[in-house]
N, CA, C and O atoms as CSV, one atom per row, in Angstrom:
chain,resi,resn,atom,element,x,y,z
A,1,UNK,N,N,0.839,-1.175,0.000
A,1,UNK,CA,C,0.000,0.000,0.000
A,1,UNK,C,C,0.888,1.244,0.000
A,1,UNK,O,O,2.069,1.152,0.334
A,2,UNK,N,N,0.318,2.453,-0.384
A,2,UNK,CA,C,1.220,3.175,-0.773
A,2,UNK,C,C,0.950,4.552,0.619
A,2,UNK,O,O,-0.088,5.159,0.886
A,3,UNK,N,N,1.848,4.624,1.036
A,3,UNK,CA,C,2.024,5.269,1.898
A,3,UNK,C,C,1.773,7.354,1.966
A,3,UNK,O,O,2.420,8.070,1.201
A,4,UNK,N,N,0.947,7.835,2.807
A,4,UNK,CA,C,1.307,9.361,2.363
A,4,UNK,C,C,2.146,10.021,3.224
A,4,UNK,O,O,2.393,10.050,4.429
A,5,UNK,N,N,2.701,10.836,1.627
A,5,UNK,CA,C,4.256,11.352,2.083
A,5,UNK,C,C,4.278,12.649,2.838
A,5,UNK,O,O,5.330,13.243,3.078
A,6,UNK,N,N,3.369,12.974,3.121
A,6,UNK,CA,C,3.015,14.254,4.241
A,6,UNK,C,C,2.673,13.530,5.518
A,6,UNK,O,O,2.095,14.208,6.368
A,7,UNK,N,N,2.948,12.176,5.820
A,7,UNK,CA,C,2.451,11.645,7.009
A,7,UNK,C,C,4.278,11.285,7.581
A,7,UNK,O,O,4.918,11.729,8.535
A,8,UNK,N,N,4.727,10.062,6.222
A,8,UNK,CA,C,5.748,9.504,6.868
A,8,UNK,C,C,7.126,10.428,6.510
A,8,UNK,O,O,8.122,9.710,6.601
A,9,UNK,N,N,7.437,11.734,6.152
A,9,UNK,CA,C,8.050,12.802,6.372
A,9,UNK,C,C,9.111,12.523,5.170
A,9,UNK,O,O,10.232,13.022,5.263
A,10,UNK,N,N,8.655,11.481,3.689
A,10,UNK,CA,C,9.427,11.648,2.637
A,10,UNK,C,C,8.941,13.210,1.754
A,10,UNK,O,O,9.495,13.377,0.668
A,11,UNK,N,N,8.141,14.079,2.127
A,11,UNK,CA,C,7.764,15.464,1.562
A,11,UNK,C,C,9.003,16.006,1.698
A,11,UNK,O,O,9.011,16.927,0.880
A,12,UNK,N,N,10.077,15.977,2.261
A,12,UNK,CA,C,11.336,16.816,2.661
A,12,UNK,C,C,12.180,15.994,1.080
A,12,UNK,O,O,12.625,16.812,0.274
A,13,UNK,N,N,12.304,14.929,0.825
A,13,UNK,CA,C,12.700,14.503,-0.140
A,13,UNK,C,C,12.216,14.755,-1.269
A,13,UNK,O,O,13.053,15.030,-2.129
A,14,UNK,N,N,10.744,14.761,-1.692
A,14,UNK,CA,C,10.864,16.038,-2.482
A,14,UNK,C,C,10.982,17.186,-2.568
A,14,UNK,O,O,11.531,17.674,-3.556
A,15,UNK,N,N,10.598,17.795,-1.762
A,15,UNK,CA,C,10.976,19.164,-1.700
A,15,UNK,C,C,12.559,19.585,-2.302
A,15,UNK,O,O,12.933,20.556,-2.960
A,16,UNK,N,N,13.109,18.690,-1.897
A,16,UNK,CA,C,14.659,18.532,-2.008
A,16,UNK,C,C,15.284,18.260,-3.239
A,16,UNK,O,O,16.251,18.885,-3.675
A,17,UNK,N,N,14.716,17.315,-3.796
A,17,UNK,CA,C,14.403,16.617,-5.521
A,17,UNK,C,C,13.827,18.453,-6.326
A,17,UNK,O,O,14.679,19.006,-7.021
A,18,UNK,N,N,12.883,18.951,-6.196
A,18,UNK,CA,C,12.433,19.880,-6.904
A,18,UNK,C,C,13.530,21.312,-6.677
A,18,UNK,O,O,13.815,22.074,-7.601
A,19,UNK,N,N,14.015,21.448,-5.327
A,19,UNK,CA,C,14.787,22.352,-5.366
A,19,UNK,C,C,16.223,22.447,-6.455
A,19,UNK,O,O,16.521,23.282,-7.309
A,20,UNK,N,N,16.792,21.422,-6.068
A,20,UNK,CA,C,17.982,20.526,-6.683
A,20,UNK,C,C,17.913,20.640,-8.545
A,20,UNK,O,O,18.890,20.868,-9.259
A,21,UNK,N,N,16.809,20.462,-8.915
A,21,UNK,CA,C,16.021,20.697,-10.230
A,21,UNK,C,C,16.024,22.242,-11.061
A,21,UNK,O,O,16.221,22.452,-12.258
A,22,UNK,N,N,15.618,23.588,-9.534
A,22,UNK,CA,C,15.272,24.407,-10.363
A,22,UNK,C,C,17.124,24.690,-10.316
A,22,UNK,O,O,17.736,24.933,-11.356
A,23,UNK,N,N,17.776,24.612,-9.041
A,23,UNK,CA,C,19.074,25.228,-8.781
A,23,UNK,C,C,19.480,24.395,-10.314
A,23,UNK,O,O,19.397,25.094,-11.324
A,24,UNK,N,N,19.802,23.298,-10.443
A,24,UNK,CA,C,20.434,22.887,-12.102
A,24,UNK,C,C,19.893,23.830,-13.307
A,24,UNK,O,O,20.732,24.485,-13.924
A,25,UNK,N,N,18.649,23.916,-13.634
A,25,UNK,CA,C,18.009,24.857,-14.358
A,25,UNK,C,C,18.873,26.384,-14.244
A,25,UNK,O,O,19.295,27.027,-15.205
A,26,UNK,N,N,18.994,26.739,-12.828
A,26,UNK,CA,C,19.587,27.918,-12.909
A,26,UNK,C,C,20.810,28.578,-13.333
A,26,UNK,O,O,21.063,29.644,-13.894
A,27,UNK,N,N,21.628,27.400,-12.791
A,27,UNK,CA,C,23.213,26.640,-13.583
A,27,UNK,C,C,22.918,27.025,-14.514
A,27,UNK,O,O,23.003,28.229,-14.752
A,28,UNK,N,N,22.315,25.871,-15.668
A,28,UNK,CA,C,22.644,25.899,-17.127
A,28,UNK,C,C,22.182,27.215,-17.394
A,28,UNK,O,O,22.789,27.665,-18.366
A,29,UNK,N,N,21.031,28.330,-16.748
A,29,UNK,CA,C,21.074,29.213,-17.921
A,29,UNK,C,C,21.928,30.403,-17.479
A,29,UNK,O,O,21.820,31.442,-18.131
A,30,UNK,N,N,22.849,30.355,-16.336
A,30,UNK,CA,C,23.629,31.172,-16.483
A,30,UNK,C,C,24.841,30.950,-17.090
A,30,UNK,O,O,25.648,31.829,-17.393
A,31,UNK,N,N,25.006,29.346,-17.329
A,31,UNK,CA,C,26.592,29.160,-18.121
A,31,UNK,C,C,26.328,29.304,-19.534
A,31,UNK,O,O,27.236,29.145,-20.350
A,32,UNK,N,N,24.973,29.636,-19.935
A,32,UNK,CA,C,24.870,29.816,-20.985
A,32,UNK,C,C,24.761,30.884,-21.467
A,32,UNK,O,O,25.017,31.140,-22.643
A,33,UNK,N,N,24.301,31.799,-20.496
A,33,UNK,CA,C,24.400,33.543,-21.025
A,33,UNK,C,C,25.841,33.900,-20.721
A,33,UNK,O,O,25.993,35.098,-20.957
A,34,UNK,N,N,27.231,33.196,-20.187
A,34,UNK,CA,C,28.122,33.162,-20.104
A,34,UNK,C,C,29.174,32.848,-21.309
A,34,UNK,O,O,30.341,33.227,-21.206
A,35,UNK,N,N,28.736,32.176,-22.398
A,35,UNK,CA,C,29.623,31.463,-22.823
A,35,UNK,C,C,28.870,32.075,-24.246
A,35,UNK,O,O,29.416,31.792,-25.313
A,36,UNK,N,N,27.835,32.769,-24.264
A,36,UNK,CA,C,27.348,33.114,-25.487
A,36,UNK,C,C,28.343,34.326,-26.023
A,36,UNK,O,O,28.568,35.438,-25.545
A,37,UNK,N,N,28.786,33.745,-27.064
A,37,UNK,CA,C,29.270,34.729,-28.004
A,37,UNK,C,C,28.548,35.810,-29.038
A,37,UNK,O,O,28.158,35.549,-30.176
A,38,UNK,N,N,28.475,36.982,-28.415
A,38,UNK,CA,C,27.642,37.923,-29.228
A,38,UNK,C,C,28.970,38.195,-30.816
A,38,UNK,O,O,30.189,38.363,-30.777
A,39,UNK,N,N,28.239,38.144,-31.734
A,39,UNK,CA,C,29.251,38.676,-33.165
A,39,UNK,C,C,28.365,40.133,-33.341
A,39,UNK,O,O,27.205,40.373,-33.009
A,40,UNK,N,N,29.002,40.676,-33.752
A,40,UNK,CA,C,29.216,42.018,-34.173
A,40,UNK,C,C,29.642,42.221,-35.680
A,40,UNK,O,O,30.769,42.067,-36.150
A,41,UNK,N,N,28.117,42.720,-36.538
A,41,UNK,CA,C,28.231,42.748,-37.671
A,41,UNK,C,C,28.799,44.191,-37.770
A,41,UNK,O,O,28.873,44.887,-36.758
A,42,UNK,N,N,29.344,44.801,-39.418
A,42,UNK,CA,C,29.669,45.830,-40.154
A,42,UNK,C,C,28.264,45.985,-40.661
A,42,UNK,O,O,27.660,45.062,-41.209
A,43,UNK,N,N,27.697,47.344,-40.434
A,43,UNK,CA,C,26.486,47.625,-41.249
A,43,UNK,C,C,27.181,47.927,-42.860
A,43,UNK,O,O,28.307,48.213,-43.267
A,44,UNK,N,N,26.043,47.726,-43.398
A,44,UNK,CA,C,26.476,48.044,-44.828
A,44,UNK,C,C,25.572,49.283,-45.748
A,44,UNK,O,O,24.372,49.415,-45.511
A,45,UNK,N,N,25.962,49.781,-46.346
A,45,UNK,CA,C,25.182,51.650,-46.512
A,45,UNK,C,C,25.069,51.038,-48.335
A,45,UNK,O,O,26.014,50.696,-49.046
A,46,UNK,N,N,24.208,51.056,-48.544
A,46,UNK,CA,C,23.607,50.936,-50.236
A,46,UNK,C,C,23.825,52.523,-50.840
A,46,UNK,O,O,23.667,53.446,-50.041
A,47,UNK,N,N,24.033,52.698,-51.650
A,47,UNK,CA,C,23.844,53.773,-52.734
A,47,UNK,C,C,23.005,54.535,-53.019
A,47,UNK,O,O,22.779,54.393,-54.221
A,48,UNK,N,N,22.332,55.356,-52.560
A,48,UNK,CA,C,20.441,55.370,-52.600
A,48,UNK,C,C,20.282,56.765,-53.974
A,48,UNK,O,O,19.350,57.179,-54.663
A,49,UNK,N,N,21.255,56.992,-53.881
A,49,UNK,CA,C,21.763,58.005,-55.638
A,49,UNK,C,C,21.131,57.037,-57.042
A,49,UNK,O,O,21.624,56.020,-57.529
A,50,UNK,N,N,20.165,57.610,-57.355
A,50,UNK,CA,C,19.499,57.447,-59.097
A,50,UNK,C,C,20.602,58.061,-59.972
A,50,UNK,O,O,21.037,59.212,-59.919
A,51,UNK,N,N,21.084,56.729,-61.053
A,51,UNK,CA,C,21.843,57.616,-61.875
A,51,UNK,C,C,21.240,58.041,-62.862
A,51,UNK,O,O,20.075,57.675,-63.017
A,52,UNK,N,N,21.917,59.034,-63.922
A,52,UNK,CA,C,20.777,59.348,-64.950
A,52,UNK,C,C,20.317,58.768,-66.032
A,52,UNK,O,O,19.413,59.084,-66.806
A,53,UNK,N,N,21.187,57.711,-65.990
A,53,UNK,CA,C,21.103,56.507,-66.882
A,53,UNK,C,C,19.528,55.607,-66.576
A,53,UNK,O,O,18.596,55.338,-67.335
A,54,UNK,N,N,19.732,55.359,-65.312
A,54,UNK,CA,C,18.494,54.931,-64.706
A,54,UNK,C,C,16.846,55.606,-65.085
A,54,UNK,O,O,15.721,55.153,-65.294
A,55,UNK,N,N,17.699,57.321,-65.005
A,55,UNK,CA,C,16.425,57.928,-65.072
A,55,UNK,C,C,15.850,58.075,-66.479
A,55,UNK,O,O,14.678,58.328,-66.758
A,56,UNK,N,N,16.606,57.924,-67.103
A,56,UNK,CA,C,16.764,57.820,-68.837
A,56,UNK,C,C,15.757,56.707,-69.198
A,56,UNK,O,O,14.699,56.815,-69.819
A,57,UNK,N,N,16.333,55.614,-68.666
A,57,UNK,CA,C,15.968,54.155,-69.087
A,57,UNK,C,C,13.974,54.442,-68.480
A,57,UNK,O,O,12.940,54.296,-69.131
A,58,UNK,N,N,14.139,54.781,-67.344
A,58,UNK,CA,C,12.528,54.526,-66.330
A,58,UNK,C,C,11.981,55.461,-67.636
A,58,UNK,O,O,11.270,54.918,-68.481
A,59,UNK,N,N,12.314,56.768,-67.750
A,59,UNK,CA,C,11.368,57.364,-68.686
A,59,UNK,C,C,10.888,57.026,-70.087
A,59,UNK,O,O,9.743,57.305,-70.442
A,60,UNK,N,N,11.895,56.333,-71.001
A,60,UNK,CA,C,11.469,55.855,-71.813
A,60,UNK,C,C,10.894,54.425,-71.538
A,60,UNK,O,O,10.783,53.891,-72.641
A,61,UNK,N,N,10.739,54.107,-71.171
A,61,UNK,CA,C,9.742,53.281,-70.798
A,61,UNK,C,C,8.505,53.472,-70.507
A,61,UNK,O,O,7.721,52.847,-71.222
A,62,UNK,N,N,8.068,54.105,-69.720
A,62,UNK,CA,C,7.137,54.931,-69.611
A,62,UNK,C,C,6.106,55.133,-70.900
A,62,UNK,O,O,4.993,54.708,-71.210
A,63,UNK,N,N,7.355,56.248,-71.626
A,63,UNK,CA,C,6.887,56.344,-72.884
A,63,UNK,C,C,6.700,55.393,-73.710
A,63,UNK,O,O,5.803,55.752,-74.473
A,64,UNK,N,N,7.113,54.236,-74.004
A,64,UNK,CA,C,7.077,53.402,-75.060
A,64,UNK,C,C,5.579,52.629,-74.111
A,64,UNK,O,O,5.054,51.832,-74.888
A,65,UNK,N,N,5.123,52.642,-73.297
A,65,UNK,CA,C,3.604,51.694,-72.402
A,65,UNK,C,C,2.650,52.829,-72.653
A,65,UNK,O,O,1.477,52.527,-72.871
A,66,UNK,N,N,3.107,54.475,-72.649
A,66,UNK,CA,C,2.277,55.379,-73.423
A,66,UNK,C,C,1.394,54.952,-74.236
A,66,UNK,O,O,0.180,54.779,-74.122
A,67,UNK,N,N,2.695,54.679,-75.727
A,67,UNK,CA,C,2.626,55.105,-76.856
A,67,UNK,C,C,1.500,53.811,-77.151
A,67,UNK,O,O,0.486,54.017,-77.817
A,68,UNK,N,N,1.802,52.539,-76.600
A,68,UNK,CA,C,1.469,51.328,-76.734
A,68,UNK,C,C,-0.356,51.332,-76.421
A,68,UNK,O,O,-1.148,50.751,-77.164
A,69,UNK,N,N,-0.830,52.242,-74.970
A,69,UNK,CA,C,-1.876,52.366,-74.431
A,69,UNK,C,C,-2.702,52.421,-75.491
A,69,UNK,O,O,-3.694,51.745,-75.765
A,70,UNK,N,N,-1.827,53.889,-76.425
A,70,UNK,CA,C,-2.843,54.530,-77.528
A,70,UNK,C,C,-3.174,54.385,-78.721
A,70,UNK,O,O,-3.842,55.094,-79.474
A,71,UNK,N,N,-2.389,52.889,-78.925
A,71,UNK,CA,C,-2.659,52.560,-79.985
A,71,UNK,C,C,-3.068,50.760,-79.950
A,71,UNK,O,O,-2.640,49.713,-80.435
A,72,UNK,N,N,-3.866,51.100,-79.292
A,72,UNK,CA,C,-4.695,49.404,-79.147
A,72,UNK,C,C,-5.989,49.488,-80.176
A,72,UNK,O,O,-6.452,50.370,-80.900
A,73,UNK,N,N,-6.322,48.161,-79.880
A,73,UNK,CA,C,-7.113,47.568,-80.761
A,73,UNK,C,C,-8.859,47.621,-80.750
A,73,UNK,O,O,-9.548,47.998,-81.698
A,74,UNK,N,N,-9.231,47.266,-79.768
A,74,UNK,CA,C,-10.216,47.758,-78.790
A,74,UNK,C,C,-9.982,48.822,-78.021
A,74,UNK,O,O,-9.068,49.321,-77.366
A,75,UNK,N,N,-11.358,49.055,-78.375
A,75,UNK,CA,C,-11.787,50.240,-76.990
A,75,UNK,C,C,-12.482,49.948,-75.731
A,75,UNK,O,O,-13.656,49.602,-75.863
A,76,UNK,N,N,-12.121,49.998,-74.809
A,76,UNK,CA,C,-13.115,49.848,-73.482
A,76,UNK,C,C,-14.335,50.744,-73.609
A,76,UNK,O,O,-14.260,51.716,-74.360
A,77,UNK,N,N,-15.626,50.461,-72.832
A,77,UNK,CA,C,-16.122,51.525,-72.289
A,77,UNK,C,C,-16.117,52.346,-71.297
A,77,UNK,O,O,-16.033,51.604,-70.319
A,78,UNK,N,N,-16.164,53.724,-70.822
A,78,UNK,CA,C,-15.784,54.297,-70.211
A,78,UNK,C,C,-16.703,54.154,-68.962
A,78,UNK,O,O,-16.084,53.935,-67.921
A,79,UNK,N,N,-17.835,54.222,-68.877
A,79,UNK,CA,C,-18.768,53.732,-68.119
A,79,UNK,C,C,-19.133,52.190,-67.941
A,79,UNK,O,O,-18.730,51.301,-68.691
A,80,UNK,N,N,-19.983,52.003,-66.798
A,80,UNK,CA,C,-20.330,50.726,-66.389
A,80,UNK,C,C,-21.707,51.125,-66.530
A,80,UNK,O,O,-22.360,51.915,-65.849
A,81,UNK,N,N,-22.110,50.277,-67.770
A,81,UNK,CA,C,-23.668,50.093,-67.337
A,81,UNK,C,C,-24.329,49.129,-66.885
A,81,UNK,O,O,-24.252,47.970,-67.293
A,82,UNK,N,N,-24.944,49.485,-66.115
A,82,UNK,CA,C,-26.252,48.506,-65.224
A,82,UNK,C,C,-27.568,48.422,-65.878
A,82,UNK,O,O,-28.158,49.206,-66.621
A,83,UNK,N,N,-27.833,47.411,-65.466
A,83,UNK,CA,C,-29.788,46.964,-65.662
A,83,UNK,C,C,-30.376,46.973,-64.844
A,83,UNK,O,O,-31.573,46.703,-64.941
């Protein structure tokens, strides 16, 4: 039969077992914020300057999806009609 452990005074043995538990827990996470090696990156800075080459290229483009708009085949209608 199984005995209770608040009677025959094995509660001190766990108590003892759970303490023992968190103190290890506490160990590992301080040898671990110990031993962590933080790295330290170089930021890196992009170019954020449009050259005019760029701006050259974007505009004719532009223009040539213009030119293209206005010379399609169909026409849409401009309105939506309902019934």
């Amino acid at each position: 039969m199984i005995e209770n452990p608040f009677e025959s005074g094995h509660i001190k043995n766990y108590l003892l077992l759970y303490a023992s538990i968190v103190v290890i827990m506490i160990l590992f996470f301080i040898a671990s914020t110990l031993f962590l090696d933080i790295e330290q990156y170089e930021t890196k800075e992009f170019n954020t300057e449009v050259n005019q080459t760029q701006l050259d290229l974007q505009t004719e483009q532009t223009n040539t999806t213009l030119k293209e708009e206005k010379h399609t085949k169909y026409k849409l209608l401009d309105t939506n009609l309902s019934y």
